[in-house]
N, CA, C and O of each residue as an XYZ file, in Angstrom:
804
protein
N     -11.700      3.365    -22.735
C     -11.247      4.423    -21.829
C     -10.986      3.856    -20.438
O     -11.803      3.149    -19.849
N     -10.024      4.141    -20.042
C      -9.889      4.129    -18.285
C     -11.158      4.586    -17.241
O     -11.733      5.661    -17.070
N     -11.305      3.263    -16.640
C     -12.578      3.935    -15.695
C     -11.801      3.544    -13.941
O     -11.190      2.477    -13.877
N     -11.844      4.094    -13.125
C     -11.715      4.553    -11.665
C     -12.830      4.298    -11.090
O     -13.859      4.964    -11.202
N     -12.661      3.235    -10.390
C     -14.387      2.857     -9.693
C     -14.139      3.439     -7.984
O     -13.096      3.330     -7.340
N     -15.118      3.912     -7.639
C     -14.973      4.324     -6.546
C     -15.235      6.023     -6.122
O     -15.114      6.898     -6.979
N     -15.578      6.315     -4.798
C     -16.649      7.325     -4.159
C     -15.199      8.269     -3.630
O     -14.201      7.656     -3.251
N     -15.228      9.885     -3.661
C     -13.976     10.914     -3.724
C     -13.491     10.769     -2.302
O     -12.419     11.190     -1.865
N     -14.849      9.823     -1.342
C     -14.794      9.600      0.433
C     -13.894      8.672     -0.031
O     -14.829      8.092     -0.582
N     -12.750      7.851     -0.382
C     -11.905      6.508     -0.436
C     -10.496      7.104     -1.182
O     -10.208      8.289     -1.354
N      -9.747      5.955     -1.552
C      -8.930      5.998     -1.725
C      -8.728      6.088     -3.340
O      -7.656      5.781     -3.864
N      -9.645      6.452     -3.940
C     -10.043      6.610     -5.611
C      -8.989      7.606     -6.185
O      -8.236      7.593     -7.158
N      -9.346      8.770     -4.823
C      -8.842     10.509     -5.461
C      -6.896     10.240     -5.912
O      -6.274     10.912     -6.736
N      -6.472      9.361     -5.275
C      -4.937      9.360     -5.527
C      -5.055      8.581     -7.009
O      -4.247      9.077     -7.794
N      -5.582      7.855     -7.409
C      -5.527      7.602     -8.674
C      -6.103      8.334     -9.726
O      -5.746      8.371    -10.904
N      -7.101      8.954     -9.132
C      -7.869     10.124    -10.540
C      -6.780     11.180    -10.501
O      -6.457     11.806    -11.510
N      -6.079     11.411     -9.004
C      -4.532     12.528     -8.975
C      -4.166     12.396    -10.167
O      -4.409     13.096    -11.150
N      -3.201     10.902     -9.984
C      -2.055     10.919    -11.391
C      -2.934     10.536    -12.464
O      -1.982     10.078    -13.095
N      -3.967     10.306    -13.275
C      -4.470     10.606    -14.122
C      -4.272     12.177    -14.316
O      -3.462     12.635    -15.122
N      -4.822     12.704    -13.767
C      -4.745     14.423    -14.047
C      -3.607     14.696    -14.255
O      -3.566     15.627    -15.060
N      -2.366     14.286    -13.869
C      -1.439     14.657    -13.472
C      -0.628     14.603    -15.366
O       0.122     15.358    -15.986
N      -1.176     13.553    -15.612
C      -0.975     12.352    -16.641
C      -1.444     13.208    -18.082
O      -0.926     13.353    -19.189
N      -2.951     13.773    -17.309
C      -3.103     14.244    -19.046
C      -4.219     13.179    -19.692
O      -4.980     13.567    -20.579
N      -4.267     11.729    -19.155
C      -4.978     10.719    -19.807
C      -6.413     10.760    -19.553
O      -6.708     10.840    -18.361
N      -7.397     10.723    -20.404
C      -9.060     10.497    -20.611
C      -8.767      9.502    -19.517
O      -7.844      8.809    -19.089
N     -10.314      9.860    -19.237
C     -11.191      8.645    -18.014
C     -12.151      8.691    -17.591
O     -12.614      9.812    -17.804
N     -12.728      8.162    -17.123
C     -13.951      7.993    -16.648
C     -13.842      7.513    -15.029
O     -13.321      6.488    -14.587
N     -14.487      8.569    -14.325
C     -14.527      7.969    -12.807
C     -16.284      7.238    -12.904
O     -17.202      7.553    -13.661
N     -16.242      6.362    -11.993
C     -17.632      5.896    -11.702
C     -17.506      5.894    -10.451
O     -16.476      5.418     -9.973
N     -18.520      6.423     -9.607
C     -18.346      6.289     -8.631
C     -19.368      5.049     -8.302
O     -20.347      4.585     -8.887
N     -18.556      4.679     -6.877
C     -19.372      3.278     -6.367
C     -19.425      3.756     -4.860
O     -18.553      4.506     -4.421
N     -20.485      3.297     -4.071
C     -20.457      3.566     -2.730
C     -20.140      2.131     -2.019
O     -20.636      1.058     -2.362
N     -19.357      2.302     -1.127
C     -18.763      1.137     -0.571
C     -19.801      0.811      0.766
O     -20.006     -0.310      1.233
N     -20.206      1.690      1.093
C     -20.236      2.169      2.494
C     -22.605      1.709      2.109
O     -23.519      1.234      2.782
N     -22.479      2.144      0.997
C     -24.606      1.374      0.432
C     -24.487      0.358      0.171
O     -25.547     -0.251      0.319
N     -23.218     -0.601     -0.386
C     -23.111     -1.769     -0.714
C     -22.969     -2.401     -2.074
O     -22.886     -3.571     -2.446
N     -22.968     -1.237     -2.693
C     -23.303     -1.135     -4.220
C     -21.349     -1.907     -4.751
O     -21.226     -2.454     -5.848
N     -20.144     -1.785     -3.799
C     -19.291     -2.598     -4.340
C     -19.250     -4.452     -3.744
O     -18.271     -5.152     -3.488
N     -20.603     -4.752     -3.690
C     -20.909     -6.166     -3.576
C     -21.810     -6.641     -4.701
O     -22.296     -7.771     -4.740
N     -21.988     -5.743     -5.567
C     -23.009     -6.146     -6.559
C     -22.593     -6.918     -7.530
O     -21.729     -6.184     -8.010
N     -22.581     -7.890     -8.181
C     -21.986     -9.006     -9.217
C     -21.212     -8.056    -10.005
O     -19.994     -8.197     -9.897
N     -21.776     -6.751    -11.075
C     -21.237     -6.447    -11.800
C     -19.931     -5.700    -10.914
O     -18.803     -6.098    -11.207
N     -20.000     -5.112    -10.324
C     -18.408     -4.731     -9.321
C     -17.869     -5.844     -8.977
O     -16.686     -5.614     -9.230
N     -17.912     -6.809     -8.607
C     -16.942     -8.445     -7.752
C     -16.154     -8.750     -9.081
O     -14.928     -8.846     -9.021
N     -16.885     -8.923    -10.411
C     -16.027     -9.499    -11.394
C     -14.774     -8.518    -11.877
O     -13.779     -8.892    -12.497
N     -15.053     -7.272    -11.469
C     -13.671     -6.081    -11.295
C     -12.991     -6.049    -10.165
O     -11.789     -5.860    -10.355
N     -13.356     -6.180     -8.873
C     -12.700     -6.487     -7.658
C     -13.477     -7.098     -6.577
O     -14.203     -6.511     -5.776
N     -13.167     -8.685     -6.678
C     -13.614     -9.520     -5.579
C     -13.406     -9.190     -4.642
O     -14.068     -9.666     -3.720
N     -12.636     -8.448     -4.431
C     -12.726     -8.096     -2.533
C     -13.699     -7.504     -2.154
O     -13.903     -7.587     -0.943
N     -14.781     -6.606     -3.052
C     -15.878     -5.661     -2.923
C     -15.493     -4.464     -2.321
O     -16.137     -3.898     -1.438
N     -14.273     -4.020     -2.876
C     -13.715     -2.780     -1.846
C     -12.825     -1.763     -3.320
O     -12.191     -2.146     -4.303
N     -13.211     -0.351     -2.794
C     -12.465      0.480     -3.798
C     -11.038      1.043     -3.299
O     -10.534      0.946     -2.180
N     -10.600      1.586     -4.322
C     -10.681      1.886     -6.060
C     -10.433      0.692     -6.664
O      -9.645     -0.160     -6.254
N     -11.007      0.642     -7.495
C     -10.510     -0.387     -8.623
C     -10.544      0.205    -10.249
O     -11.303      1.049    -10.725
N      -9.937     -0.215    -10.613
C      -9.135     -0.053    -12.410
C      -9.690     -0.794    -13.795
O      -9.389     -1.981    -13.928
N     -10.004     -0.541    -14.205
C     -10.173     -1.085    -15.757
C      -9.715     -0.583    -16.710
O     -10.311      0.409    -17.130
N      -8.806     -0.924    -17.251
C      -7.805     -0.303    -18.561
C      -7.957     -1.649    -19.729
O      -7.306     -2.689    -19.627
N      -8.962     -1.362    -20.840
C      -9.146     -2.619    -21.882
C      -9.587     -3.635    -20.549
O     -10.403     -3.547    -19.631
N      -8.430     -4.779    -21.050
C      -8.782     -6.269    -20.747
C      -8.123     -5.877    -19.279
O      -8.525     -6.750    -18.510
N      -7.276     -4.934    -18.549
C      -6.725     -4.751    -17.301
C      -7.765     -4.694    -16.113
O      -8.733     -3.934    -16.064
N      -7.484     -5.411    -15.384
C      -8.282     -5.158    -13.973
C      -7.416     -5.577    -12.882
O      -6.711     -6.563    -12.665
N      -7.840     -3.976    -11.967
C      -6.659     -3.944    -10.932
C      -7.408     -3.670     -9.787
O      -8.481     -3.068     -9.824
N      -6.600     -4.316     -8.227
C      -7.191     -3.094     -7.248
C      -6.290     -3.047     -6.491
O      -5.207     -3.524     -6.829
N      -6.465     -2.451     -5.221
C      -5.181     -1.975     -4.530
C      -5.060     -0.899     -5.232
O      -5.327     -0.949     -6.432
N      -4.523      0.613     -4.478
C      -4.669      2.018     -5.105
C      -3.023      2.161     -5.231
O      -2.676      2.972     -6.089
N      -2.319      1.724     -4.755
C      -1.167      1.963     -5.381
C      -0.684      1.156     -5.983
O       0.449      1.465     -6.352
N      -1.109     -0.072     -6.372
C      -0.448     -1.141     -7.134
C      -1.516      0.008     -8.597
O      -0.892      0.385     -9.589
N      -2.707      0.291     -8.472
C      -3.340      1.387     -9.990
C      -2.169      2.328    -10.309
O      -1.762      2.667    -11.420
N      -1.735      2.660     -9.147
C      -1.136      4.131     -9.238
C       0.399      3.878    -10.259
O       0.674      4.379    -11.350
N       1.265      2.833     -9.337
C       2.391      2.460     -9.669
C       1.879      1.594    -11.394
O       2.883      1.219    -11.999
N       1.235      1.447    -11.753
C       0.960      0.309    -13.249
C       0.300      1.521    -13.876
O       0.105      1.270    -15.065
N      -0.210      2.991    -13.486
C      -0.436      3.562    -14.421
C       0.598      4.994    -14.789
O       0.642      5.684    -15.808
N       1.472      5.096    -13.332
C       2.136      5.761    -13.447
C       3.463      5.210    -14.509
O       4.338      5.868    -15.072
N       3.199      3.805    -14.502
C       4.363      3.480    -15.637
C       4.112      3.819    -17.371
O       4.680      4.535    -18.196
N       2.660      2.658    -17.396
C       2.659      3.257    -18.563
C       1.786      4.373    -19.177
O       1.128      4.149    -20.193
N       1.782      5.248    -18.729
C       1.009      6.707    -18.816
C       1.320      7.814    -18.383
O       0.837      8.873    -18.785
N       2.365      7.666    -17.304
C       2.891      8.817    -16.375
C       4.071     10.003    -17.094
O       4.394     11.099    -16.637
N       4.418      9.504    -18.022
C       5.372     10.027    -19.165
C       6.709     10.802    -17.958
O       7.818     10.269    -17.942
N       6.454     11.945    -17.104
C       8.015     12.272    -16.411
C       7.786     11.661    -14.873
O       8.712     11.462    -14.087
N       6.139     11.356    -14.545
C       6.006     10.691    -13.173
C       6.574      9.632    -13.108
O       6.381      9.266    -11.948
N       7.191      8.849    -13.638
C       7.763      7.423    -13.858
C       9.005      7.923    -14.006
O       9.271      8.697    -14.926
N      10.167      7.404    -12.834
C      10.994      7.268    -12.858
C      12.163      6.741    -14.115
O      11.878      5.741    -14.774
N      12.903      7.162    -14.265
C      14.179      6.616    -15.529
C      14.693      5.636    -15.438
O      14.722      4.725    -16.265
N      15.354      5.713    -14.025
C      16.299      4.613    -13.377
C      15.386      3.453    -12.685
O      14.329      3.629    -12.080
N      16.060      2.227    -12.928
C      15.439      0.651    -12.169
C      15.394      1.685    -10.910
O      14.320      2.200    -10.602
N      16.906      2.052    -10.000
C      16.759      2.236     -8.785
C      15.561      3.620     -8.151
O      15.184      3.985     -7.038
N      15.345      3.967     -9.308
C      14.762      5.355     -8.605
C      12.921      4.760     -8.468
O      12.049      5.091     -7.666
N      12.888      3.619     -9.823
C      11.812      3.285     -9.991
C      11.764      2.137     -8.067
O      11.058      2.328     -7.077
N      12.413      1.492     -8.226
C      12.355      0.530     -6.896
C      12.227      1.728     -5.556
O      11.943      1.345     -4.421
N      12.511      3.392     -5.919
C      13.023      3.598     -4.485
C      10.980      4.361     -4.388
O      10.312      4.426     -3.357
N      10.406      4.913     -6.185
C       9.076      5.082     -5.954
C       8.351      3.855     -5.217
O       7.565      4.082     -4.297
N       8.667      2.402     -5.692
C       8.058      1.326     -4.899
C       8.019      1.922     -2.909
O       7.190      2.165     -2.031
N       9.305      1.903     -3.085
C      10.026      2.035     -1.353
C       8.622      2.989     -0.681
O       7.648      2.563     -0.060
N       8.943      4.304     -1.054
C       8.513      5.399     -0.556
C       6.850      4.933     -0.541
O       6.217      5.433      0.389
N       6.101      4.063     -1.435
C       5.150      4.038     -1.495
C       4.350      3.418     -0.731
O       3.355      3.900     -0.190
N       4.829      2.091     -0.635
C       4.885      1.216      0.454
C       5.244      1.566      2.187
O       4.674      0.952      3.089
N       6.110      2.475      2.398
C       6.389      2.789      3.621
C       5.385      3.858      3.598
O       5.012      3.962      4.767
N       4.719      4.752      2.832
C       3.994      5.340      3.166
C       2.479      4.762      3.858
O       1.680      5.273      4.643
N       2.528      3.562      3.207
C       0.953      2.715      3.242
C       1.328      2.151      4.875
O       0.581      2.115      5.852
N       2.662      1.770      4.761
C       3.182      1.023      6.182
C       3.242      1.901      7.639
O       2.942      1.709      8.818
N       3.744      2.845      6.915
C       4.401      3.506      8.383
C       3.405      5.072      8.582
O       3.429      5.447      9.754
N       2.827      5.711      7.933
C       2.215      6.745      8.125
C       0.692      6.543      7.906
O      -0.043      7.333      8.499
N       0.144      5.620      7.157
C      -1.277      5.743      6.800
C      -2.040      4.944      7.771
O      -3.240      5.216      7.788
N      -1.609      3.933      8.667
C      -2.079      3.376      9.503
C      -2.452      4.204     11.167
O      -3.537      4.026     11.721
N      -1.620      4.869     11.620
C      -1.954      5.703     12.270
C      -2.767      6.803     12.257
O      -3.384      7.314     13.192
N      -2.697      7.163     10.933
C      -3.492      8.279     10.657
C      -4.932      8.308     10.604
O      -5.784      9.143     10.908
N      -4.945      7.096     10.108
C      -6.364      6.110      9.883
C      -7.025      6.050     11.419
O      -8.119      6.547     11.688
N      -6.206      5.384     12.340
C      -6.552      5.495     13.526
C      -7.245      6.839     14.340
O      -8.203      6.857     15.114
N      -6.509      7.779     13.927
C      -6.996      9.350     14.770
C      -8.653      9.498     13.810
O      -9.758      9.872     14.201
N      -8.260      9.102     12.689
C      -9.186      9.697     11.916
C     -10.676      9.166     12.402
O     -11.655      9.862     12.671
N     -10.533      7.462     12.439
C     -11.607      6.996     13.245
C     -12.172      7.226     14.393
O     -13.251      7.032     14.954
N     -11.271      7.637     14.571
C     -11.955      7.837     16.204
C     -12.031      9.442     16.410
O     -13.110      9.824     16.863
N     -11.187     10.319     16.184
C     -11.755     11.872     15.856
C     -13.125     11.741     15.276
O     -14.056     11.436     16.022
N     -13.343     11.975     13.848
C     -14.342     11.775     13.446
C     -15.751     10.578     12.782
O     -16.743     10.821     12.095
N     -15.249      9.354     13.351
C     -16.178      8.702     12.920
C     -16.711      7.556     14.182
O     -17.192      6.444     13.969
N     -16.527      8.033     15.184
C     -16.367      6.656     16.234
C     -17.251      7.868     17.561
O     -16.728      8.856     18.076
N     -18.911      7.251     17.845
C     -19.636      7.966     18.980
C     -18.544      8.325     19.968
O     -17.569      7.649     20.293
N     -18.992      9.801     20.471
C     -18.544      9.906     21.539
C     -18.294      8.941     23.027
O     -17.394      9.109     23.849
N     -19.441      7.855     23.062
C     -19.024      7.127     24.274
C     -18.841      5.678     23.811
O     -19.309      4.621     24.235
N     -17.920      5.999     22.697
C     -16.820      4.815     22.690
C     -15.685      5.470     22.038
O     -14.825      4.708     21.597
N     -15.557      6.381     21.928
C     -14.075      6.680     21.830
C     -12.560      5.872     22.850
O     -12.668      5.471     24.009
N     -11.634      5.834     22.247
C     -10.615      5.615     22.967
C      -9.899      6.315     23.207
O      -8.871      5.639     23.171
N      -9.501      7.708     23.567
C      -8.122      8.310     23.598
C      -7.134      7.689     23.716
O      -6.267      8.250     23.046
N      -6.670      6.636     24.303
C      -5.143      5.718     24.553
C      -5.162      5.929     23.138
O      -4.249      6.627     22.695
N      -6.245      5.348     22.104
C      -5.531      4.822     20.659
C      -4.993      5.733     20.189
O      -3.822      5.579     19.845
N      -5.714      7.166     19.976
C      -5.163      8.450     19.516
C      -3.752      8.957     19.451
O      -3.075      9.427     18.536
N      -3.441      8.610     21.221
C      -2.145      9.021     21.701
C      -1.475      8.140     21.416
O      -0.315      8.463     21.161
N      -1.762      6.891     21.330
C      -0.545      5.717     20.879
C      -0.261      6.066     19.300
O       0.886      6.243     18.891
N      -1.486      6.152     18.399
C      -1.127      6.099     17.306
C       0.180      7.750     17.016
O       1.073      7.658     16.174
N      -0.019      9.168     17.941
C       0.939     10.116     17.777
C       1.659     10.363     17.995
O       2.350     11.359     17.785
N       1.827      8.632     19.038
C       3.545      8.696     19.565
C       4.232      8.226     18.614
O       5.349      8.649     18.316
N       3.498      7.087     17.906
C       4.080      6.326     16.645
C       4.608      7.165     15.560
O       5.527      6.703     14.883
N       4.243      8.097     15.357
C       4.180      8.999     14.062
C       5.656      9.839     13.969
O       6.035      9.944     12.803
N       6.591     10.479     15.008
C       7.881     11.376     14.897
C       8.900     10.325     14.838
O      10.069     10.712     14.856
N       8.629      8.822     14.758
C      10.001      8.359     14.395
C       9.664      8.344     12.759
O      10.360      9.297     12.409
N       9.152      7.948     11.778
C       8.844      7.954     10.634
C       8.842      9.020     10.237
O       9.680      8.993      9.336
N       8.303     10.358     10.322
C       8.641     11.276     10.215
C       9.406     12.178     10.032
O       9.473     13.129      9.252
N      10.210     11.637     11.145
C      11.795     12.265     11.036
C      12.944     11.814     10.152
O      13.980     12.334      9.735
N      12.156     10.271      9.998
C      13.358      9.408      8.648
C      12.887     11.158      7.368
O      13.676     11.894      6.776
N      11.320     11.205      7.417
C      11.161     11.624      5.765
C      12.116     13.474      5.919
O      12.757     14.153      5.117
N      11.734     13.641      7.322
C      12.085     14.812      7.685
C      13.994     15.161      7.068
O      14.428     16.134      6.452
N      14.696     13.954      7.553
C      15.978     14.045      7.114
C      16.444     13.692      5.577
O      17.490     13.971      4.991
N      15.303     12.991      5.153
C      15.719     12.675      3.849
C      15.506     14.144      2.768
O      16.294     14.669      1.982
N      13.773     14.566      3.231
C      14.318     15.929      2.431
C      14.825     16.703      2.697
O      14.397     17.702      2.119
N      15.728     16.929      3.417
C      16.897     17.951      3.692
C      17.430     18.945      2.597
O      17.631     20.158      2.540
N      17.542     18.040      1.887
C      18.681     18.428      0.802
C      18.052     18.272     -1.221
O      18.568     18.409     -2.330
N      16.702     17.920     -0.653
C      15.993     17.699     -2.361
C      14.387     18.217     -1.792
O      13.745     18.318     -0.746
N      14.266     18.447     -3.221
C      12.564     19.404     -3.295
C      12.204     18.133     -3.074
O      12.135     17.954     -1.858
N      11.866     16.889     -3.856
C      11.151     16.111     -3.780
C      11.877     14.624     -3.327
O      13.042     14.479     -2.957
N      10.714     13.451     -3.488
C      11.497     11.942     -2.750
C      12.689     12.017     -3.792
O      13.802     11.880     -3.284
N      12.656     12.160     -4.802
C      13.472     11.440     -5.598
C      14.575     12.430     -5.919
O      15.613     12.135     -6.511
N      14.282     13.516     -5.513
C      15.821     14.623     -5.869
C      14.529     15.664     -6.366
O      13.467     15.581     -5.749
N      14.668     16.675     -7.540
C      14.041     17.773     -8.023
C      13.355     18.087     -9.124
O      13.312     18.974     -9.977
N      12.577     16.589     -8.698
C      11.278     16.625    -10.007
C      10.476     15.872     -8.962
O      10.907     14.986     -8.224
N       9.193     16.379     -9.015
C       7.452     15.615     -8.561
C       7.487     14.483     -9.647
O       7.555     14.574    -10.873
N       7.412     13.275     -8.739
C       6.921     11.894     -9.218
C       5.777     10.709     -8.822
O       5.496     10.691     -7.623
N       5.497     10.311     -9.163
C       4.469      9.177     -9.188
C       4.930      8.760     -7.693
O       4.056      8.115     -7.114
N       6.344      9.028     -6.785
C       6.556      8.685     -5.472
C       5.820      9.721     -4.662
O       4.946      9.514     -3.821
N       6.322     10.866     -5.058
C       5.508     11.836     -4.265
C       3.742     12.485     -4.411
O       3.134     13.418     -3.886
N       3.501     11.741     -5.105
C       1.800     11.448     -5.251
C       1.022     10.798     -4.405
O      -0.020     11.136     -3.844
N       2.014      9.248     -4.359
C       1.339      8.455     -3.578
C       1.846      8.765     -2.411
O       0.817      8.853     -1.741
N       2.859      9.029     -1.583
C       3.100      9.839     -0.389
C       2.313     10.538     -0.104
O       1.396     10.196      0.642
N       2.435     11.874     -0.665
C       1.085     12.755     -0.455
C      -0.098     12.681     -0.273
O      -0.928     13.128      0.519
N      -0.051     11.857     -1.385
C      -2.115     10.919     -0.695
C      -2.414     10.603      0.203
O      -3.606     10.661      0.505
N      -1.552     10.160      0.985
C      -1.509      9.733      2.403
C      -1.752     10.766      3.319
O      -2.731     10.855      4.060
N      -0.501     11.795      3.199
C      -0.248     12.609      4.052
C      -1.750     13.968      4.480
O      -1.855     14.805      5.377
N      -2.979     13.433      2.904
C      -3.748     14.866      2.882
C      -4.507     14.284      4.507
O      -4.916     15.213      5.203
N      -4.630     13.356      4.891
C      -5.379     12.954      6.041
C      -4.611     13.385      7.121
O      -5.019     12.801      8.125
N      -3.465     14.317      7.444
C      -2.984     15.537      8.370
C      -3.908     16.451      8.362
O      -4.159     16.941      9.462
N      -4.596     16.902      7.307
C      -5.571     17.944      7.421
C      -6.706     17.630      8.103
O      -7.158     18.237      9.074
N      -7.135     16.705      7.591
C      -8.478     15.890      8.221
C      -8.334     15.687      9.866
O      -9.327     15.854     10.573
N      -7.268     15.380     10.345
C      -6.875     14.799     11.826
C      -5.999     16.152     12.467
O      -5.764     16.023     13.668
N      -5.553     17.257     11.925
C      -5.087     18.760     11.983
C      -4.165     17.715     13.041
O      -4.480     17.578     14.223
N      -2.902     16.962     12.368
C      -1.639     16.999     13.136
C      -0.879     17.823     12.763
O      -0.769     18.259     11.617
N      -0.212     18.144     13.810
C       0.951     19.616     13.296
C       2.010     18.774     12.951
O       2.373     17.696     13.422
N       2.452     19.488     12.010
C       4.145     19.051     11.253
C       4.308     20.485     11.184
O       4.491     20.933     10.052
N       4.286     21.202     12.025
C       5.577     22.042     12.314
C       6.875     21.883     12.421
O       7.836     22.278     11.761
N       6.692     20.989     13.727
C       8.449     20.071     13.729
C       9.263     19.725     12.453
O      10.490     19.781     12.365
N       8.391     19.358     11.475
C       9.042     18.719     10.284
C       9.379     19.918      9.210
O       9.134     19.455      8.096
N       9.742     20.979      9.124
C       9.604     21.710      7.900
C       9.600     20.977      6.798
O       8.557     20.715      6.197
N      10.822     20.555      6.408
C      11.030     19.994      5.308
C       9.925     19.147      4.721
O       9.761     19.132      3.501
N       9.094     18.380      5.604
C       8.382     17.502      5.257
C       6.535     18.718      4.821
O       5.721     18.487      3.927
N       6.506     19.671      5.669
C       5.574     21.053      5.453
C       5.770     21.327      4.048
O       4.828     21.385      3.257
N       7.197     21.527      3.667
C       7.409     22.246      2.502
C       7.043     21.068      1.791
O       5.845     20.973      1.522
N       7.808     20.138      1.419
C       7.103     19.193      0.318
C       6.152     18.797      0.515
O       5.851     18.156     -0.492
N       5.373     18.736      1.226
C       3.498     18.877      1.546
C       3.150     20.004      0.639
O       2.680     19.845     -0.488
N       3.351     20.899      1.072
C       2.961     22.166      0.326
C       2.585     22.252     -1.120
O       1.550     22.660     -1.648
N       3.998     21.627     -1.767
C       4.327     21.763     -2.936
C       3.426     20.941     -3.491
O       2.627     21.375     -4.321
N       3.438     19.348     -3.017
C       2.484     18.433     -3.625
C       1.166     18.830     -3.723
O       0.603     19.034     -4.799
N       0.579     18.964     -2.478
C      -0.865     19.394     -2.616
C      -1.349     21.035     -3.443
O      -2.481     21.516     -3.382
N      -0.332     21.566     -4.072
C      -0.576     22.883     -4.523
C      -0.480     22.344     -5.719
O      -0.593     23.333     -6.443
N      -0.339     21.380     -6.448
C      -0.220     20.957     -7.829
C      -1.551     21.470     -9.088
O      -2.555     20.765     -8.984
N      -1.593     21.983     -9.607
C      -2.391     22.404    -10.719
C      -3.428     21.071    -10.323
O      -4.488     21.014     -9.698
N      -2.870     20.392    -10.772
C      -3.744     18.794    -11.345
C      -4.555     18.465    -10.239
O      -5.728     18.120    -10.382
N      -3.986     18.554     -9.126
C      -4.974     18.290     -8.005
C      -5.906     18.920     -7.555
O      -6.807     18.295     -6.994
N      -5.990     20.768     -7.698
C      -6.670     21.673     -7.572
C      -8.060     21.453     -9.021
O      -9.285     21.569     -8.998
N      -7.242     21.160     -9.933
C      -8.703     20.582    -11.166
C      -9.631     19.362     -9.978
O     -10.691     19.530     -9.376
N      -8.970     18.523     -9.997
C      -9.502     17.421     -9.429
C     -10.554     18.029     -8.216
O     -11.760     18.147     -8.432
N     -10.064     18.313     -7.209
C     -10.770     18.656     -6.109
C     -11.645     20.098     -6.537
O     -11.740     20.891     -5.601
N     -11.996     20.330     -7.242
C     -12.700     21.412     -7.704
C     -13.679     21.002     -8.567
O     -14.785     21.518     -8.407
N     -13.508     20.003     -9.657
C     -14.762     19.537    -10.274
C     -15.604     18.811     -9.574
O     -16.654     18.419    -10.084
């Protein structure tokens, strides 16, 4: 069976997502990163870096949450997996610029909103990281213009891992008002059956 190593606080939940999403048995284990328990021998020989999520499928061992996502959304994802080479390269695209251009900032507010004492906070970082955020934005803002989802008008294994990203707007309450388009396909993603199982068990 597929096991998902890793604590619902990390980056685990986007891969137990498209499992659900998927339909496929699994097994989550959770590991705490944060007690130390992903430095323990039996975790390193699944991911030497000592850091989650990590994957075990049979003899497969993976880490990195979207390199899980993208290798299970292929072979398991049945309509999340793109048809076309190009649509499949453009889920790569979207996935990657999501990790690049939106999750790094977000990360930033998040630390320092909620996890960084009051007398060491930085505000500069806050504000630098929300100036960064309306040019990227506005690329995704114009692209959905004209389609429900990244890829035209089906939810895919692109807009999963996008979304995963994006649930840390809630956490950091940035407004995307400005963005409708990008609100609405927020909406849609995070209202998914599969994810509401997930975050409920």
């Amino acid at each position: 069976m597929i096991k998902i190593y890793g604590q619902m606080m990390s980056r685990a939940p986007r891969c137990l997502w498209l499992l659900e999403e998927a339909g496929v048995p699994y097994q989550h284990v959770p590991v705490n990163q944060q007690a130390g328990e992903a430095q323990k021998p039996e975790f390193l020989a699944i991911n030497p870096n000592g850091k989650v999520p990590a994957l075990e499928d049979g003899d497969v061992k993976l880490f990195e949450s979207m390199a899980i996502n993208l290798y299970l959304g292929r072979k398991y994802g049945k309509d999340l997996w793109p048809a076309s080479e190009a649509d499949q390269a453009r889920a790569i695209q979207w996935s990657f610029w999501g990790m690049t251009e939106i999750e790094p900032p977000l990360i930033t507010i998040l630390v320092q909103q909620m996890f960084t004492p009051d007398d060491q906070k930085m505000p500069d970082r806050i504000e630098d990281a929300k100036a960064s955020l309306p040019r990227p934005l506005k690329v995704l803002e114009d692209h959905l213009k004209n389609r429900s989802y990244l890829l035209g008008d089906k939810f895919t294994v692109a807009d999963l891992n996008l979304a995963s990203i994006f649930m840390l707007v809630n956490y950091v309450k940035y407004d995307l008002s400005p963005y409708p388009n990008v609100q609405k396909w927020l909406g849609a993603c995070l209202g998914r059956p599969a994810l509401a199982k997930l975050t409920q068990s």
